[in-house]
C-alpha positions in Angstrom: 3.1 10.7 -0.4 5.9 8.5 -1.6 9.4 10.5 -1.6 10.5 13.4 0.7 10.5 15.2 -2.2 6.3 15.0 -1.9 6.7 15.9 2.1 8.5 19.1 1.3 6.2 20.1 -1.4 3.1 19.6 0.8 4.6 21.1 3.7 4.9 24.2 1.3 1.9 24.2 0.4 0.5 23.9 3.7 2.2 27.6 3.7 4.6 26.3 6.7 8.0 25.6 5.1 8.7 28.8 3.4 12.5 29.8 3.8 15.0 28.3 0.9 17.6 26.8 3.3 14.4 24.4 4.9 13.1 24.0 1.6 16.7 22.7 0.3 17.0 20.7 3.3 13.4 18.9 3.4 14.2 18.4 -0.2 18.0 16.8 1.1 17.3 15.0 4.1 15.2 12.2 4.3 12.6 11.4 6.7 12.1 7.7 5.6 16.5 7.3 6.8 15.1 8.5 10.3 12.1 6.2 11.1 12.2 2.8 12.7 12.4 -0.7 10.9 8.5 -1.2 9.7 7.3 2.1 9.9 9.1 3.3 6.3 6.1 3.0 4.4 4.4 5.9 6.4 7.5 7.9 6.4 6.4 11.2 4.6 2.9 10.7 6.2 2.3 13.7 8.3 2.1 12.3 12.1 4.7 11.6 14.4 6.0 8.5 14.5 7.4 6.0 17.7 11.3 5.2 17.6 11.3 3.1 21.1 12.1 4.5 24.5 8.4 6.1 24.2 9.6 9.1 22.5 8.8 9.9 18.8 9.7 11.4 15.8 7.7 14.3 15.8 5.4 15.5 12.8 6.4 17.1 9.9 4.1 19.9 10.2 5.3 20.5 13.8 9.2 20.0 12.6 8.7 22.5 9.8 6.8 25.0 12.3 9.6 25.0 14.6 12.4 25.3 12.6 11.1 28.3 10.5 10.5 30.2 14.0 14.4 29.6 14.9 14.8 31.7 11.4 17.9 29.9 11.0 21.5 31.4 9.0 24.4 29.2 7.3 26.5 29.8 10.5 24.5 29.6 13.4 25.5 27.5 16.2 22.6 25.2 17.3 21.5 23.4 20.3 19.1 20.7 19.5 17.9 18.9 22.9 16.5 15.7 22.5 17.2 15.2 19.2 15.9 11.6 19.1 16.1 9.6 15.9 18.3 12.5 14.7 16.1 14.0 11.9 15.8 17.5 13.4 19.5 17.4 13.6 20.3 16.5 9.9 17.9 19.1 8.9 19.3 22.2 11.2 22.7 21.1 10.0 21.8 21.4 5.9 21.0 24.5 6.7 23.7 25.6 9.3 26.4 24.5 6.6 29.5 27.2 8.1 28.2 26.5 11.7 27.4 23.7 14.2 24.8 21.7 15.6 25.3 20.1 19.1 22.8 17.4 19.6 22.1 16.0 23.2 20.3 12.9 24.3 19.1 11.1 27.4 18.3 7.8 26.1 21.5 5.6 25.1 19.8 3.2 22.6 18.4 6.4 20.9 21.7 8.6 20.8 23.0 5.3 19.3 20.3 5.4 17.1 20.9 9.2 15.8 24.5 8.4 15.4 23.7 5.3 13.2 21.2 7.3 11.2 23.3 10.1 10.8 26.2 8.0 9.4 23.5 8.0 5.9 25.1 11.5 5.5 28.3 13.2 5.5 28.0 15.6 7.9 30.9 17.3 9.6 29.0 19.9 11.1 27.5 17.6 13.7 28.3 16.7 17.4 26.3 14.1 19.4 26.6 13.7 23.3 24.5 12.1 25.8 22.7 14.2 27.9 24.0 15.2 31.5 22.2 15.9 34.9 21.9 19.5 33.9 19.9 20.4 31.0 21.8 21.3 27.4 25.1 22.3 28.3 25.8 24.5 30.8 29.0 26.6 29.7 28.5 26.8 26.3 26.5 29.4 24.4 24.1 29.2 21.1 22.8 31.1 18.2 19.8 29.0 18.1 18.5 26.6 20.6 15.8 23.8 19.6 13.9 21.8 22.1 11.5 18.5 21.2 10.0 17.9 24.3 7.4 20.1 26.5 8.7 21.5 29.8 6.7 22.5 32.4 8.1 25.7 32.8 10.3 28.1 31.2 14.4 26.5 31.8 16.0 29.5 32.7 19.1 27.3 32.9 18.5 27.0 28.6 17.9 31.1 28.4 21.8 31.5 30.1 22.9 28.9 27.2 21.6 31.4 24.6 23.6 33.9 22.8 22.8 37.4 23.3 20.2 37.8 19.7 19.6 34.6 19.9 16.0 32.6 19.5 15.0 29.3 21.4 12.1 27.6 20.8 10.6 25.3 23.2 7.6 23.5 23.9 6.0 24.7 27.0 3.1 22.7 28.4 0.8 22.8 24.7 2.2 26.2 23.4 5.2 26.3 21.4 6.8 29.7 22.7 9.8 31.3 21.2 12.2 33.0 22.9 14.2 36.2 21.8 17.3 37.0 23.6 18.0 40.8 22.9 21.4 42.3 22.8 21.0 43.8 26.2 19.7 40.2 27.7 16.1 40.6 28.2 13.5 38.2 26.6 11.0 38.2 24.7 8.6 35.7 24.6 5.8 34.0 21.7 3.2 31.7 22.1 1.8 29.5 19.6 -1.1 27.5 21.5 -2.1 24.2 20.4 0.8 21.8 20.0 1.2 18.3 22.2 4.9 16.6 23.0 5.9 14.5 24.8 7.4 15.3 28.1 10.5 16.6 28.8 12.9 14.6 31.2 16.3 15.7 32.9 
């Protein structure tokens, strides 16, 4: 594959990038502005990638998978924890075009790096912030909340964080599990075994 045009196309017809909004913005954002210095020529290949700090940026596949599960509307209000190079970022925030997307970051160098990579767009729908002590930000509630790294456990302080309706999803150990906040605030959980991250740290 040589243009993100070809990603999104096979990602389709992998049968894993369905919904028009991710379609629009695999066919809008491009991967290749999000890898690091060397690695462009397997941009649109379909494994993750490193970006320094020994995190990644994760496979399409996987990137596709989880942002179709967060079923994602023009004004939702998004969370994106550890958003790395900044590619899931400038894909939720295509789609989220009347809302927000809040992107958090442990790692300096890399929240430096999502800002520069970000600055390829023109986004005004994007906020960046270095990650705190407590995990996401506690305070502040979300439509949809999207997690890149695998936690141990379930981070009840993250299910507080999202909005009664709401949908999280969040790698938990090697299931991606998502989680449905119903009106009334109990959860309802989904577990899609087989998936490897790397660690989450807080």
């Amino acid at each position: 594959m040589k243009t993100h045009y070809e990603l999104s196309g096979y990602l389709q017809k992998r049968g894993v990038l369905k919904s028009p909004g991710l379609i629009e913005s695999f066919n809008t954002i491009d991967r290749k502005d999000f890898v690091s210095p060397g690695l462009e020529a397997e941009a649109y290949e379909d494994h993750p990638l490193s970006i320094g700090s020994g995190q990644t940026i994760s496979q399409p596949y996987t990137v596709a998978f989880m942002l179709e599960l967060l079923q994602l509307k023009e004004n939702d209000r998004i969370l994106d924890i550890g958003c790395g190079s900044g590619w899931s970022t400038a894909l939720l925030a295509q789609v989220a075009k009347s809302g927000s997307v809040t992107g958090v970051e442990l790692v300096p160098e890399l929240l430096e790096l999502a800002r520069h990579n970000l600055d390829k767009y023109s986004f005004t729908n994007i906020r960046l912030e270095l990650a705190g002590e407590a995990l996401g930000i506690p305070g502040q509630v979300f439509d949809k909340i999207l997690v890149s790294a695998a936690a141990d456990e379930l981070p009840q302080e993250l299910i507080l964080q999202l909005a009664p309706g709401g949908l999280m999803v969040i790698p938990v150990r090697n299931d991606m599990v998502v989680i449905h906040k119903r009106e009334d605030g109990s959860i309802e959980q989904n577990h899609f075994p087989g998936f490897r991250f790397v660690p989450l740290i807080y």
